[in-house]
Structures are given as C-alpha cells and as structure tokens.
N, C-alpha and C positions, 0 to 999 in steps of 0.2 A: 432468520436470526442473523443480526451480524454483530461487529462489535463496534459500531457507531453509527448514529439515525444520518449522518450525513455523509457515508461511504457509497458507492456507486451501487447500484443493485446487484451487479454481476459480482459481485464483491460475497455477498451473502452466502449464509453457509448451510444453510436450514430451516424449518419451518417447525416452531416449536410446536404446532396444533395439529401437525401430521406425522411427526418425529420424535423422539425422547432426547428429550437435553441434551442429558449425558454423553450420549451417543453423538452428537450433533459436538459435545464439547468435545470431548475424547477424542475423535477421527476424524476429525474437519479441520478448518481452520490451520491448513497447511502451508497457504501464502503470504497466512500472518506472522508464523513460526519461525518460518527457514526463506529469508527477504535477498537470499542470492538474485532468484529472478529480477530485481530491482535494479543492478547491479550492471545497467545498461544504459545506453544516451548519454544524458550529461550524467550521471553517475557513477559509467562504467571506469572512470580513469578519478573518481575524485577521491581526495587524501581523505576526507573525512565522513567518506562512507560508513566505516566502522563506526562513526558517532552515532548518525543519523537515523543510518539503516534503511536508507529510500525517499525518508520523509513519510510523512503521514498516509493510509491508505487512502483519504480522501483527497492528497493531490495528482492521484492517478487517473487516466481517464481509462473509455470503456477497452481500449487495448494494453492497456498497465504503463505506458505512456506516463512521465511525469507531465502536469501541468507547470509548475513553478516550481524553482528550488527554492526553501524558505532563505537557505543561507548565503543563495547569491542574492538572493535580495535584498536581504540585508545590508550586504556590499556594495550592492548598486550595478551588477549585470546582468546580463539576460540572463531568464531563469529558465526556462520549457523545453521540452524535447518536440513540443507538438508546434 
C-alpha cells in the first residue's frame, strides 16, 4: 500500500492482503506526515521549504535523496542532490 502507484517501493507502507487498512492508515505512513526528514541537501537551507515540504515523495530516490527540485526548475538551475 502506498500513497501513489509511481512512488519508490521502499516508500510503501503495507500490504492490504496481509494487513488491515486501518491499521496500515493509522500507524504508518510516518514519512508522509512529519517531511522534517526531507529537510536536507538542497532543501536543508531553502526558503520555501515550508511551501513545498520536500517536493513530491516520487522525486526521492531509494536513499530519500531529492532527484529534481520542481522549483529550481522551474528557474532554470540545478535541481538534484543525487
């Protein structure tokens, strides 16, 4: 279970066919919740963190690693921690 088909696998919180939902919604889903951890690389010093919140969990890779900032791209500079 996660909360988008196109987030990394390690991302995932549970398996609805061997776990109860609830359970899975209620107590999981901690890294989606509270995005401090994000809050590093190019992020750790940027003003508009608080907007963003890291950017999406699918521009993470398998170490939480931003891939692209959507908003330096936007601007036209390097985006990636990787």
């Amino acid at each position: 279970m996660s909360a988008c088909t196109s987030i990394r696998g390690n991302y995932h919180q549970g398996n609805i066919y061997k776990e109860d939902f609830w359970d899975i919604w209620l107590n999981r889903f901690q890294q989606y919740r509270d995005r401090e951890w994000m809050r590093k690389g190019v992020c750790g010093d940027c003003r508009f963190f608080r907007y963003c919140l890291g950017n999406g969990m699918h521009l993470r890779d398998d170490e939480g690693r931003l891939t692209q900032c959507l908003l330096k791209r936007m601007m036209g500079e390097k985006c990636s921690d990787v």
